[in-house]
Backbone bond lengths (Angstrom), bond angles and torsions (degrees), N, CA, C in turn:
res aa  C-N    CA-C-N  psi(-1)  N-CA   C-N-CA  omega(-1)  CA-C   N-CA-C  phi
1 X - - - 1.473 - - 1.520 109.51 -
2 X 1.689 112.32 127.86 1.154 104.28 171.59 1.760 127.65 -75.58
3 X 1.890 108.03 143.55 1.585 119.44 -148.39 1.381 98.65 -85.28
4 X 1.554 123.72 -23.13 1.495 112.45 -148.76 1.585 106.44 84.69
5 X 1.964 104.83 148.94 0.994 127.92 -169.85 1.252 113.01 -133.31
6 X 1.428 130.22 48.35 1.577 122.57 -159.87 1.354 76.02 -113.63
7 X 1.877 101.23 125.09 1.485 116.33 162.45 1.526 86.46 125.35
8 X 1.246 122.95 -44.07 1.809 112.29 -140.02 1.742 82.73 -111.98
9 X 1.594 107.37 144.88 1.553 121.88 151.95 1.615 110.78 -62.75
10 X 1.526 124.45 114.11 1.457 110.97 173.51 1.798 98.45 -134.55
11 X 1.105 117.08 172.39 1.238 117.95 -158.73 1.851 105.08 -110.64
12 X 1.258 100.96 127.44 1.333 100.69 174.54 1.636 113.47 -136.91
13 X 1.604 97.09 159.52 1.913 107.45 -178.38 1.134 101.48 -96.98
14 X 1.239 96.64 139.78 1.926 102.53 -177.01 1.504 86.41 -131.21
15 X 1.246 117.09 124.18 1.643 145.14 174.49 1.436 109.43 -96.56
16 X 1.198 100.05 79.42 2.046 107.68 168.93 1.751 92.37 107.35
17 X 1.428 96.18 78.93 1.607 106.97 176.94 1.191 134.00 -105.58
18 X 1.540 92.79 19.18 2.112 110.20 -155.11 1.677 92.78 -137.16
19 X 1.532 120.20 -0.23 1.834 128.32 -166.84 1.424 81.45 -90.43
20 X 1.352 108.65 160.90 1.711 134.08 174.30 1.511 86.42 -33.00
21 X 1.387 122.08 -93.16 1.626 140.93 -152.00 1.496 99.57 -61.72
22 X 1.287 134.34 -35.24 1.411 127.70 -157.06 1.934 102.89 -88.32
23 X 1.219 89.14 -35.97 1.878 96.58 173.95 1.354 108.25 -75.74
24 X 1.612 134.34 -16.42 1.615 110.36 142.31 0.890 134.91 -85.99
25 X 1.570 112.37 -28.43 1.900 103.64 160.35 1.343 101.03 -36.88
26 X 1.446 120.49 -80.57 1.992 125.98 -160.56 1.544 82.18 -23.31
27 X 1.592 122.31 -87.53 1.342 117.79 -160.07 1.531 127.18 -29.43
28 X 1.046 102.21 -29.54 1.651 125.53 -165.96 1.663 97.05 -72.77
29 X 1.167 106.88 -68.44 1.634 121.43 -160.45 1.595 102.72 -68.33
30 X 1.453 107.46 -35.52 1.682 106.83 175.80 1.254 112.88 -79.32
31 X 1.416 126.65 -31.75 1.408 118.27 160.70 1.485 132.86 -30.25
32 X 1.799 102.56 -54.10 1.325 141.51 -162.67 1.719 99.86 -91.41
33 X 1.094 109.04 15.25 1.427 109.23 -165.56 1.600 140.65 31.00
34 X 1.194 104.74 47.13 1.242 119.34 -175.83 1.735 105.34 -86.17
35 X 1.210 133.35 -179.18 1.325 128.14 -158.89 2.084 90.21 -138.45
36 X 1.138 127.79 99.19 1.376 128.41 154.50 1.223 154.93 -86.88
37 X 1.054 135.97 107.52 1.202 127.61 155.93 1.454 133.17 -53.90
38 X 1.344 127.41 102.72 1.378 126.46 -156.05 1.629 84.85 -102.13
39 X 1.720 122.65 137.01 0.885 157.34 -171.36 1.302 115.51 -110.98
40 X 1.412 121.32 87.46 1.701 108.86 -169.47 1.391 106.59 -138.64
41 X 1.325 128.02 -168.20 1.806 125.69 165.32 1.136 86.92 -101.14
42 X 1.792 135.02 -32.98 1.533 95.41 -147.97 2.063 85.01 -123.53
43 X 1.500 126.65 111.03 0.965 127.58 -164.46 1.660 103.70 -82.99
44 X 1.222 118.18 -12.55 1.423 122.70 172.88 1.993 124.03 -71.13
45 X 1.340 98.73 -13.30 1.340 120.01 163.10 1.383 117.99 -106.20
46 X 1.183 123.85 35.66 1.221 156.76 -170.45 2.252 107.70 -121.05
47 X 1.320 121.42 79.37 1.273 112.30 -174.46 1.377 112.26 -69.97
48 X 1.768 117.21 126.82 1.588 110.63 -164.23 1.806 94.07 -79.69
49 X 1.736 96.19 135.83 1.316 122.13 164.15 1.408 127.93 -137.75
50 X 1.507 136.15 139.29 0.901 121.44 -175.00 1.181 126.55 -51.09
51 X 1.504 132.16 -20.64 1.816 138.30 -162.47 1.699 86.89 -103.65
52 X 1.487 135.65 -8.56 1.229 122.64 172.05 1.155 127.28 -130.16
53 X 1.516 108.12 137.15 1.589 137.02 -174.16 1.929 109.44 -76.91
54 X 0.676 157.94 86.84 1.574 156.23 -173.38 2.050 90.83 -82.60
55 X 1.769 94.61 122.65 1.534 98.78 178.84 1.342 88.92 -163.45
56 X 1.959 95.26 124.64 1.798 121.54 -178.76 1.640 93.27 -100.98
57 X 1.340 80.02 111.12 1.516 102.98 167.34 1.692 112.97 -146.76
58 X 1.446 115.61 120.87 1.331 130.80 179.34 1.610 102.34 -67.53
59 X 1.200 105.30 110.78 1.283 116.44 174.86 1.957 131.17 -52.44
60 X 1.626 98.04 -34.70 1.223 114.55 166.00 1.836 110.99 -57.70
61 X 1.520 116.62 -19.16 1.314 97.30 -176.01 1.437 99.27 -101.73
62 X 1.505 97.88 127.40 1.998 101.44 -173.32 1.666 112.58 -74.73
63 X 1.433 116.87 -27.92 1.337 104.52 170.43 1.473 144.94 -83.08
64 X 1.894 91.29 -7.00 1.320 108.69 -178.69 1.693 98.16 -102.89
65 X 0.926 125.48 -30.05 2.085 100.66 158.87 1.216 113.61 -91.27
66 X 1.201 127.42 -2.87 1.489 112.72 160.32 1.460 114.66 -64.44
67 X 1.547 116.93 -29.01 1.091 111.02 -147.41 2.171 93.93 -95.60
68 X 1.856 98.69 -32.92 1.430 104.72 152.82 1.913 118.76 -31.33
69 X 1.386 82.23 -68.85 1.872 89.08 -165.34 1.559 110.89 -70.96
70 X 1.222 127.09 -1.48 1.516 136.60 164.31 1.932 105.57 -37.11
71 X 1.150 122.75 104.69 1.254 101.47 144.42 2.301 95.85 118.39
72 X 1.681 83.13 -15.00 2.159 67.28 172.88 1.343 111.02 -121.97
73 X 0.987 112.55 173.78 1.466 115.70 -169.58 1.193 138.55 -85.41
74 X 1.810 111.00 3.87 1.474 114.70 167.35 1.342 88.61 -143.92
75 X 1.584 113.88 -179.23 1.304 116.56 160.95 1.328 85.01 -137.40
76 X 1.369 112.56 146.82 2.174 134.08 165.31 1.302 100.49 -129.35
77 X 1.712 106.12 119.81 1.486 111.75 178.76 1.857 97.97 -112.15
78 X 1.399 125.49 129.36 0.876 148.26 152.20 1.482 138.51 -89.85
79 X 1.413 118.18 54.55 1.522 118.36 -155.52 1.353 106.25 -147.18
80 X 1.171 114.02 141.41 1.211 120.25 170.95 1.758 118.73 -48.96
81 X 1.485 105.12 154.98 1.074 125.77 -148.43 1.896 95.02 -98.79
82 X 0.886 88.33 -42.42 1.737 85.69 171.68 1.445 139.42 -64.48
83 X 1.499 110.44 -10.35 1.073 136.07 158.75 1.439 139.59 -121.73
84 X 1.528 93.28 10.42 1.366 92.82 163.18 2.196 119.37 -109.21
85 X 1.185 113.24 150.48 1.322 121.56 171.73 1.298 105.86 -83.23
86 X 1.153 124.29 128.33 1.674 121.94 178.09 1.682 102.07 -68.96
87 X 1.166 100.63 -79.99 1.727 118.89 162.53 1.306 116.40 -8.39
88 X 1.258 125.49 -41.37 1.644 138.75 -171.39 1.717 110.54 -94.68
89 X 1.659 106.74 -48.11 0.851 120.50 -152.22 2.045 90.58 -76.10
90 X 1.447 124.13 -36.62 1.739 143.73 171.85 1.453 83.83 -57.72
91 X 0.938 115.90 -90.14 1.514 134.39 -151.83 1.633 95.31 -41.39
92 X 1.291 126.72 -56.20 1.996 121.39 175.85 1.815 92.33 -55.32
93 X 1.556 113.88 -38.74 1.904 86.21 -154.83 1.860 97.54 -75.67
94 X 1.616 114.42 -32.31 1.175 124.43 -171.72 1.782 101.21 -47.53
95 X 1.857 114.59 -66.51 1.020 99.68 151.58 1.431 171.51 40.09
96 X 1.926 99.34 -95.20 0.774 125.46 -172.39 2.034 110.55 -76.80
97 X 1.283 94.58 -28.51 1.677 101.36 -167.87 1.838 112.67 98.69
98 X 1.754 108.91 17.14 1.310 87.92 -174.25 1.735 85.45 -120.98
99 X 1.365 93.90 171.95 1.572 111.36 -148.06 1.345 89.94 -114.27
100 X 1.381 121.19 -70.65 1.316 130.87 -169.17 2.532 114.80 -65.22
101 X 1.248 90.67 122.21 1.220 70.70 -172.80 2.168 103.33 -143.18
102 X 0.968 118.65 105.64 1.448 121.11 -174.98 1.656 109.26 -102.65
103 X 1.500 100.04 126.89 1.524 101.98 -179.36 1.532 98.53 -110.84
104 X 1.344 118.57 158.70 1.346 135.51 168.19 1.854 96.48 -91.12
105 X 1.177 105.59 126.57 1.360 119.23 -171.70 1.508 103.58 -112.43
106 X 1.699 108.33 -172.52 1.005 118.87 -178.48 1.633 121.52 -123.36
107 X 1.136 121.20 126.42 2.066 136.90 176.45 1.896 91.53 -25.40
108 X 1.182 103.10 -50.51 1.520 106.64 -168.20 1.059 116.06 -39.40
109 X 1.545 130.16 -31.36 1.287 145.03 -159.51 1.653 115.82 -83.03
110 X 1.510 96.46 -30.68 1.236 98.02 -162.67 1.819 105.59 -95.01
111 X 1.508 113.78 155.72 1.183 113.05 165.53 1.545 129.39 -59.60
112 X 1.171 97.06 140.28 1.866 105.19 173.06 1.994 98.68 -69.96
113 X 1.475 98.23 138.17 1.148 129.28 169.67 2.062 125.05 -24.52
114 X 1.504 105.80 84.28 1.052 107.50 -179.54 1.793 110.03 96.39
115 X 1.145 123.91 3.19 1.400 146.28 177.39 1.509 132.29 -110.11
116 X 1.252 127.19 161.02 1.205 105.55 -179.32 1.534 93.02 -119.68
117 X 1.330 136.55 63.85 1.843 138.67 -152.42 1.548 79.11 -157.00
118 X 1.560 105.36 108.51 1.430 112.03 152.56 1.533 112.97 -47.64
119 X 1.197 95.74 155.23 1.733 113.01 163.24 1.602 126.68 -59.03
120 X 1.429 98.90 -32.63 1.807 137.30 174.90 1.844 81.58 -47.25
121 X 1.806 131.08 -69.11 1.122 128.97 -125.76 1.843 110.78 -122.81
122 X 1.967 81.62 0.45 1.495 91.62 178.89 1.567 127.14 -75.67
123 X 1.120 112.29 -6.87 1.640 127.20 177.74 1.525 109.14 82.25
124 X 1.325 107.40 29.04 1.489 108.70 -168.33 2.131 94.10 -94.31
125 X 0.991 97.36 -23.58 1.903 111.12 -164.27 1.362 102.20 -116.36
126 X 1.778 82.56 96.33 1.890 100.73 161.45 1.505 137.11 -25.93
127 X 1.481 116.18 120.52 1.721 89.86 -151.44 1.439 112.29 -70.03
128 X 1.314 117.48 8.73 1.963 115.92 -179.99 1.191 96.77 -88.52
129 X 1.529 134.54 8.71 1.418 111.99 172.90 1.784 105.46 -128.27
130 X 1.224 92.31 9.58 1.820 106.43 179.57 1.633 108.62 -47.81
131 X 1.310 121.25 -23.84 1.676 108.54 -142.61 1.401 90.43 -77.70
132 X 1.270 124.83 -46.88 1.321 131.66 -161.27 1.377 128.18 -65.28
133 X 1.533 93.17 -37.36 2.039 108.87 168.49 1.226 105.88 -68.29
134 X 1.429 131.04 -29.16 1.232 137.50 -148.67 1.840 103.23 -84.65
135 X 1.689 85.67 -51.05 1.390 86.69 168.41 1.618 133.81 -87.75
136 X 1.206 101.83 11.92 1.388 130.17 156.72 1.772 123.54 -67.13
137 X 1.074 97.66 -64.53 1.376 118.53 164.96 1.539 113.56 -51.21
138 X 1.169 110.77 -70.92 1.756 112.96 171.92 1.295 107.79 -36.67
139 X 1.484 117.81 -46.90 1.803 113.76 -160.83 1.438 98.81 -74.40
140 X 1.047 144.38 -25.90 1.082 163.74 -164.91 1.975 112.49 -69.08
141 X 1.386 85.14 -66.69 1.589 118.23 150.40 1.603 125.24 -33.70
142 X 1.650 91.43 -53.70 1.297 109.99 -178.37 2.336 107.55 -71.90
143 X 0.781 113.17 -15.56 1.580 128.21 -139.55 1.160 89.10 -105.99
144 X 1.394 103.89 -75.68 1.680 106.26 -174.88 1.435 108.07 -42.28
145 X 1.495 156.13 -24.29 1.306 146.97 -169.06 1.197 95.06 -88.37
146 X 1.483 143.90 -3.81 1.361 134.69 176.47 1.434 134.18 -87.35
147 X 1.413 111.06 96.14 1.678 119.18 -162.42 1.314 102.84 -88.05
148 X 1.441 143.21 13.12 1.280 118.37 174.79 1.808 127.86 -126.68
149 X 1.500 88.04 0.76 1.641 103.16 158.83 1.318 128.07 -103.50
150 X 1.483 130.11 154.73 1.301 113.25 179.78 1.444 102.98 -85.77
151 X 1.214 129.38 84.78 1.612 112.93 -176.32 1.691 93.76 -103.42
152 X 1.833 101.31 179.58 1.130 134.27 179.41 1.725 116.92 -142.43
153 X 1.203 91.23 125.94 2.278 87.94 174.87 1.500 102.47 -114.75
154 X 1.728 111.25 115.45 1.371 114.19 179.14 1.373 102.33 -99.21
155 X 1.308 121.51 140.51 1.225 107.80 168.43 1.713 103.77 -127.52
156 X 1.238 104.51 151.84 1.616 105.07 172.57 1.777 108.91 -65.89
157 X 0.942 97.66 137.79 2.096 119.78 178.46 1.578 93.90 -37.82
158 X 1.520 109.78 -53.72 1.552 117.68 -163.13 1.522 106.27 -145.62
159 X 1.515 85.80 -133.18 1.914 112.22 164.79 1.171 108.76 -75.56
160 X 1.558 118.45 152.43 1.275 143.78 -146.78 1.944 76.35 -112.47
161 X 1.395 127.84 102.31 1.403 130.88 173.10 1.491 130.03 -45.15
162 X 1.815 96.53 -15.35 1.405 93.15 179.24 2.119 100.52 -147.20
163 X 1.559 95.53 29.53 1.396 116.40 154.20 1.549 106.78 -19.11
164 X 1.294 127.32 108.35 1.944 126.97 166.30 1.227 104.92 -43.10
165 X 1.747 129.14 -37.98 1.247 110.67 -171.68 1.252 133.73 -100.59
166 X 1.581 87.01 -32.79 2.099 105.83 171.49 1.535 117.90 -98.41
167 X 1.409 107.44 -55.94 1.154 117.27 168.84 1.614 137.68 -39.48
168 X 1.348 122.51 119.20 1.463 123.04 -166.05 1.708 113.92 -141.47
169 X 1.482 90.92 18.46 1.891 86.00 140.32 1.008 135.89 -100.45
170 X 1.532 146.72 -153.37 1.297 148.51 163.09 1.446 93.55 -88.00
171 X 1.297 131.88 137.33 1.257 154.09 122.38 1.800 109.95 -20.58
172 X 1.871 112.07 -161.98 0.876 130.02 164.72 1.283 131.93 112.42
173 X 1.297 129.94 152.26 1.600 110.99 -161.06 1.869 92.80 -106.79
174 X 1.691 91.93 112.77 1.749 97.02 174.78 1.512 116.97 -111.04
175 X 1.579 101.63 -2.95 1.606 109.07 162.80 1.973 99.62 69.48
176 X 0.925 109.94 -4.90 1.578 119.09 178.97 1.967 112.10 -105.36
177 X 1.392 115.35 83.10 0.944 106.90 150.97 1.428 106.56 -160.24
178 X 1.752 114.99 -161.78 1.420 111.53 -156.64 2.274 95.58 -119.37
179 X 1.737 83.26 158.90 1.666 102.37 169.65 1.316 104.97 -90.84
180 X 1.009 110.79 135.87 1.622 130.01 158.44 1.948 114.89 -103.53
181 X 0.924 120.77 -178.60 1.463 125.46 145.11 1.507 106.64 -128.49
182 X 1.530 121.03 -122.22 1.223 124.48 -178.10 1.455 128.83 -28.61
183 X 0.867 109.14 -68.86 1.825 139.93 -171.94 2.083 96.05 -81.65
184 X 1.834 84.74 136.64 1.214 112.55 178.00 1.379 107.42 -62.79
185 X 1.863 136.12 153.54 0.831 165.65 -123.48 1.186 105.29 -147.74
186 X 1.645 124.15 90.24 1.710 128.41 -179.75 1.687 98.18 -94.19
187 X 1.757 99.41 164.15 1.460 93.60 162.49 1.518 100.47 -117.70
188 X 1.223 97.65 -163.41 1.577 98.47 169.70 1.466 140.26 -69.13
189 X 1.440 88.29 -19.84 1.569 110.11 159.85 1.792 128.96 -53.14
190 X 1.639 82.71 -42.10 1.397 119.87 -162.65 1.243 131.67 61.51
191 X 1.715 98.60 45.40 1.319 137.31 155.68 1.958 104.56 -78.80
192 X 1.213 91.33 134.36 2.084 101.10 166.81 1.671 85.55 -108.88
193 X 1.322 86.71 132.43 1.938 90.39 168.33 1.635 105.05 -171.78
194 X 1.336 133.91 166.15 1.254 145.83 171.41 1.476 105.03 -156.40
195 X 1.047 114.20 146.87 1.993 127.25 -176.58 1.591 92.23 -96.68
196 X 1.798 126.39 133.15 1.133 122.27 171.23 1.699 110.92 -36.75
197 X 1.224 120.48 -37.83 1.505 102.68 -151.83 1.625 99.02 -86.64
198 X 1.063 107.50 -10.06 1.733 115.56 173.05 1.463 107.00 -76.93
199 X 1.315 116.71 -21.23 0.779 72.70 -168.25 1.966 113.89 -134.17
200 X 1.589 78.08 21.36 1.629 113.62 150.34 1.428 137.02 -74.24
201 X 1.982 102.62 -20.02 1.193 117.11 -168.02 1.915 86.53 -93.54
202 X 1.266 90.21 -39.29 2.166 83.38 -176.56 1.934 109.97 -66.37
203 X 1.260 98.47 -29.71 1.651 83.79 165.58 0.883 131.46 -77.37
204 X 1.308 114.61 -35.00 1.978 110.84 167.80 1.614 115.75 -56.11
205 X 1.106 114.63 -26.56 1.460 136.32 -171.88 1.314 103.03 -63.18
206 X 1.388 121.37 -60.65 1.158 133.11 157.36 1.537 126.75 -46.79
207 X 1.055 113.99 -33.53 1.669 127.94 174.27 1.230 117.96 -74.07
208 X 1.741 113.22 -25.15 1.235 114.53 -158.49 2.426 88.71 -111.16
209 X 1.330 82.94 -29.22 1.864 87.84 -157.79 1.824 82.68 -120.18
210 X 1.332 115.27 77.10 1.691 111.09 179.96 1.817 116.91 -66.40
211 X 1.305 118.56 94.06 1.235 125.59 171.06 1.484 129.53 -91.82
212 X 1.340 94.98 -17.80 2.338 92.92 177.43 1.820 91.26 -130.79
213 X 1.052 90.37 57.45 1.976 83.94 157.01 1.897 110.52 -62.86
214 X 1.223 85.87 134.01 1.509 95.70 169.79 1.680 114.19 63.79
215 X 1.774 103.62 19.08 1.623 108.42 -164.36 1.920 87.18 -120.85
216 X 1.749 91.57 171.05 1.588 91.91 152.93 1.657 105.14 -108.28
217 X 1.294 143.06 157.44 1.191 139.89 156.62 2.017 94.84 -125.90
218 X 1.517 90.85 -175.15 1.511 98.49 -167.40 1.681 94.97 -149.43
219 X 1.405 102.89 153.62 1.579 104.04 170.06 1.524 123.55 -141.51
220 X 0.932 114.00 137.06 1.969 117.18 -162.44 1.542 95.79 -155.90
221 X 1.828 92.80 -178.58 1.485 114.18 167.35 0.859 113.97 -108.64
């Protein structure tokens, strides 16, 4: 069972390190001095740093990131849900020999507030943008039946607050917000929202101080 790493530099693969959310983890973990292997197609969007490794590896091939993620001590997958195989994607980390494994998940997954009705089924999500929660939800589905890694599925509460495409607040890492598990994350507004770097700083947190092995938790304001 993986112990946690709060205090020590240890090396982890981050799968989709150049996506909105995965390029603040990198920031996050290099801050915190952790040592990465950034996992991408395009290694030229990859900024050279000493704490990071830049390695193009097509994720669809299970023996060639297994053979990537061989050897560090977590794996963080950041990737869309529509293109990834759950099955493929276990089977490379199983593989690989690493134990510890945290995915960035999806809002879709989680229940609406005081209910037991995912967000996926609440009619809140336009159906032209369904495919992606959907397959969010499934992977999710898919995850929880897995007893032999220590993984974790975080998913953001909601909207990403300072989202490039939807999002139109300021972002920023204020280290001030709240845990959820199951159930979505309102504020007082009764806005669901988290700023990438919030909510990059709660996954490392988790990486470093492991509290929902084998759980989903959620993080918002």
């Amino acid at each position: 069972r993986y112990g946690g790493t709060k205090g020590f530099s240890v090396k982890v693969a981050l799968i989709g390190a150049t996506g909105p959310v995965g390029k603040r983890i990198l920031h996050e973990l290099v801050l915190r001095e952790h040592d990465v292997t950034a996992i991408v197609r395009d290694i030229s969007k990859v900024a050279p740093h000493a704490q990071v490794t830049a390695a193009s590896v097509n994720v669809d091939d299970g023996e060639a990131l297994a053979k990537a993620l061989a050897g560090h001590d977590a794996v963080i997958s950041s990737i869309r849900f529509l293109k990834t195989d759950p099955a493929s994607l276990i089977g490379a980390i199983r593989a690989s020999g690493v134990i510890r494994y945290i995915c960035v998940g999806g809002a879709a997954s989680l229940f609406m507030p005081g209910t037991k009705t995912k967000l996926l089924d609440g009619g809140q999500i336009p159906e032209a943008y369904l495919a992606e929660p959907t397959a969010g939800s499934r992977f999710y589905d898919y995850i929880k039946q897995v007893d032999d890694l220590d993984w974790t599925f975080l998913p953001p509460t909601g909207m990403f607050s300072n989202d490039e495409i939807f999002g139109t607040k300021p972002g920023g890492r204020t280290g001030k917000f709240r845990l959820g598990t199951d159930e979505q994350l309102v504020n007082a507004s009764g806005e669901s929202e988290i700023s990438y770097e919030d909510f990059a700083m709660a996954l490392v947190d988790e990486l470093e101080n492991p509290r929902h092995i084998r759980q989903r938790f959620t993080v918002g304001y």
